[in-house]
C-alpha positions in Angstrom: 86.5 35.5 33.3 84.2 32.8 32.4 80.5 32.1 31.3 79.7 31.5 35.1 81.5 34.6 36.1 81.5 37.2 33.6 83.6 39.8 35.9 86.9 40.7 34.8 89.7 39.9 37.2 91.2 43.2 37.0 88.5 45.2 39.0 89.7 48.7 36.8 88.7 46.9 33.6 85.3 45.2 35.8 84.4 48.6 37.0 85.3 50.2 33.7 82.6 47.6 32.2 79.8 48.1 34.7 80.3 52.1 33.6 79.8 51.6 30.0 76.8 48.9 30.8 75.4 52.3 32.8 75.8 54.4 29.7 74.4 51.9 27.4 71.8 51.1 29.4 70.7 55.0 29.8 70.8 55.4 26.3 68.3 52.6 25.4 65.9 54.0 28.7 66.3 57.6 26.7 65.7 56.1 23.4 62.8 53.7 24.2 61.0 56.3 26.6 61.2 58.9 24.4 59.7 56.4 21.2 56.7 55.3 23.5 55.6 59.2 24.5 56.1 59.6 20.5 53.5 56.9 20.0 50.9 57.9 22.8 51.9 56.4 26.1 51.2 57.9 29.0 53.4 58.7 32.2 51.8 55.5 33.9 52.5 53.4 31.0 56.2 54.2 30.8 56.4 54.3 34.6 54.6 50.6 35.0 57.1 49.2 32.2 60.5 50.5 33.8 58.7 49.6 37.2 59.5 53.1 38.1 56.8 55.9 39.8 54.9 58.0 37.5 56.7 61.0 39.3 60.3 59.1 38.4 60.4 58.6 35.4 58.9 62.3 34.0 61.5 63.9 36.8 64.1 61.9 34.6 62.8 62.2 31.0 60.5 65.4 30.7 62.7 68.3 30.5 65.0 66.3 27.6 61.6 65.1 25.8 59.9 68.8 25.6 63.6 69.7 24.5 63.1 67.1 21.5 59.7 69.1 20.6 57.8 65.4 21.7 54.3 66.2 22.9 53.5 65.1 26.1 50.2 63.5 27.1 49.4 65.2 30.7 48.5 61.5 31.7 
C-alpha cells in the first residue's frame, strides 16, 4: 500500500476497509442530516447538498429523524 495506491494488497483487509469507510460514512450523512433539519433546512436543501432527490434523501432519513422527536419542515 502506498500514497498512490491506498488499497491494501490483501483484498479481505481492502474490502474490510471499504466496509467500515461505508459505516463511517453513513454515520456522518445521519449525523449532519439530522443537525441541518435541527436548524431549519428544508428537504431540498439537504437533498441539493448530498446531490441526492428530495424524495431520497427523506425516504432514507425521515422515519429515524421523527424517531429523534426532530421536527420536520414539510418543505
Amino acid at each position: 500500500m502506498s500514497v498512490e495506491n491506498p488499497v491494501p494488497p490483501d483484498p479481505a483487509d481492502a474490502l474490510a476497509a471499504v466496509a467500515a469507510l461505508r459505516r463511517l460514512a453513513d454515520q456522518i450523512e445521519d449525523a449532519a442530516v439530522e443537525q441541518a433539519m435541527r436548524t431549519g433546512w428544508s428537504w431540498p436543501q439537504v437533498a441539493e447538498a448530498l446531490g441526492v432527490t428530495r424524495q431520497a434523501v427523506h425516504k432514507k432519513h425521515a422515519k429515524r429523524l421523527i424517531a429523534a422527536g426532530v421536527e420536520l419542515r414539510r418543505r
